[in-house]
C-alpha positions in Angstrom: -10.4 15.1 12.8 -8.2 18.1 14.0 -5.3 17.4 15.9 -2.5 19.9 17.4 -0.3 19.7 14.4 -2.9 19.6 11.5 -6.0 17.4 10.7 -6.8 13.7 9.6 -8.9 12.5 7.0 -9.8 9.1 7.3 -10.2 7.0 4.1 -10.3 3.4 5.1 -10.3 1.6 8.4 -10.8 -2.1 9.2 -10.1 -5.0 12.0 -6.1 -4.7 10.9 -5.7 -1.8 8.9 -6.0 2.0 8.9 -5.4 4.3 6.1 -5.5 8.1 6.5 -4.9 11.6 4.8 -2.5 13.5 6.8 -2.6 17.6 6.5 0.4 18.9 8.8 0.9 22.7 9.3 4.5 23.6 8.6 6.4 22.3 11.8 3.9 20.7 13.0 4.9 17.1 15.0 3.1 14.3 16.9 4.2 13.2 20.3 7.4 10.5 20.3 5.2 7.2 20.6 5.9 3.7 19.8 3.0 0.9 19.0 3.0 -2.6 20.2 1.4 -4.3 17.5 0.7 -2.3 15.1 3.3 -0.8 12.1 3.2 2.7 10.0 3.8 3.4 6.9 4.2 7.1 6.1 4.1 7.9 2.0 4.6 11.8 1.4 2.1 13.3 -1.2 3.5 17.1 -1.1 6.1 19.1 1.3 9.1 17.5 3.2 9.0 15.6 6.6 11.1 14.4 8.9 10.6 11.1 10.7 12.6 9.9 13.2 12.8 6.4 14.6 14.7 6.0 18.2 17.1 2.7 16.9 18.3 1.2 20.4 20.8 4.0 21.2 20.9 6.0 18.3 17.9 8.1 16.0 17.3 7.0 12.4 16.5 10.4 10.5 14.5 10.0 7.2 13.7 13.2 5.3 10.6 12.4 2.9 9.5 14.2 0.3 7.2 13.5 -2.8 7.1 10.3 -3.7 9.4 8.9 -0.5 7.7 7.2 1.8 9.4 5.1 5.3 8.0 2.1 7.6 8.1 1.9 11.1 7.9 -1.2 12.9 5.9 -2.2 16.1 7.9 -1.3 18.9 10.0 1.3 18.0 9.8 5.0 19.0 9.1 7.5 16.8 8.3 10.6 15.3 7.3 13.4 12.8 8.2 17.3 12.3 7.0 18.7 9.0 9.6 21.0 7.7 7.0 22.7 5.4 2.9 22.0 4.7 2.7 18.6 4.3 0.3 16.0 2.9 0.9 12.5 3.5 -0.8 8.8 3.6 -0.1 7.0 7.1 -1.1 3.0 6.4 -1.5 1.7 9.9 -1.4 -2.5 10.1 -1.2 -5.4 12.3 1.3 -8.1 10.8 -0.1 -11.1 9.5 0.9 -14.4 10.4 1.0 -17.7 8.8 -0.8 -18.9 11.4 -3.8 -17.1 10.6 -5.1 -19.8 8.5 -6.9 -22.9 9.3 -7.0 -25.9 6.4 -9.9 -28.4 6.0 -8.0 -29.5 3.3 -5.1 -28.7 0.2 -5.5 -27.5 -2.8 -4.1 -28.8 -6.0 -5.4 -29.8 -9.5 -8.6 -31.6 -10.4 -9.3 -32.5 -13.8 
């Protein structure tokens, strides 16, 4: 899928998660956002980018490069400029809960 700062490849989506193949043209951003239930995850393949995460009153800064990677939390503003080409994965997910489980019964030992 093109987009204004590169393109996405999707490789895996479900009910709570999304995985995807970022390609970003050398500075290249996406709009300052923030997501209300769902988190990112940004793992840098190749090139250097700059996320920024709006902290309250101040800007969290994380330069990522190969083998870096940074989690953003639902909620929060945020932010990427690539600084050179860039490929990255962005994991997308809900938070599970411990909640999410109904028991009939426990488990244990029978012998």
């Amino acid at each position: 899928m093109k987009k204004s700062w590169g393109i996405i490849i999707p490789i895996f989506t479900s009910e709570t998660t999304n995985v995807d193949l970022l390609i970003i043209e050398p500075g290249g951003y996406c709009s300052k956002h923030k997501h209300f239930q769902k988190h990112n995850l940004f793992y840098v393949l190749s090139g250097e980018l700059l996320v920024q995460i709006q902290l309250k009153e101040k800007i969290a800064e994380h330069i990522l490069t190969t083998g870096k990677q940074v989690m953003i939390k639902a909620g929060y503003f945020h932010q990427f400029i690539a600084k050179s080409e860039v490929m990255c994965i962005e994991v997308s997910f809900v938070k599970l809960s411990e909640e999410d489980i109904y028991r009939l019964d426990e488990g244990g030992i029978k012998l």
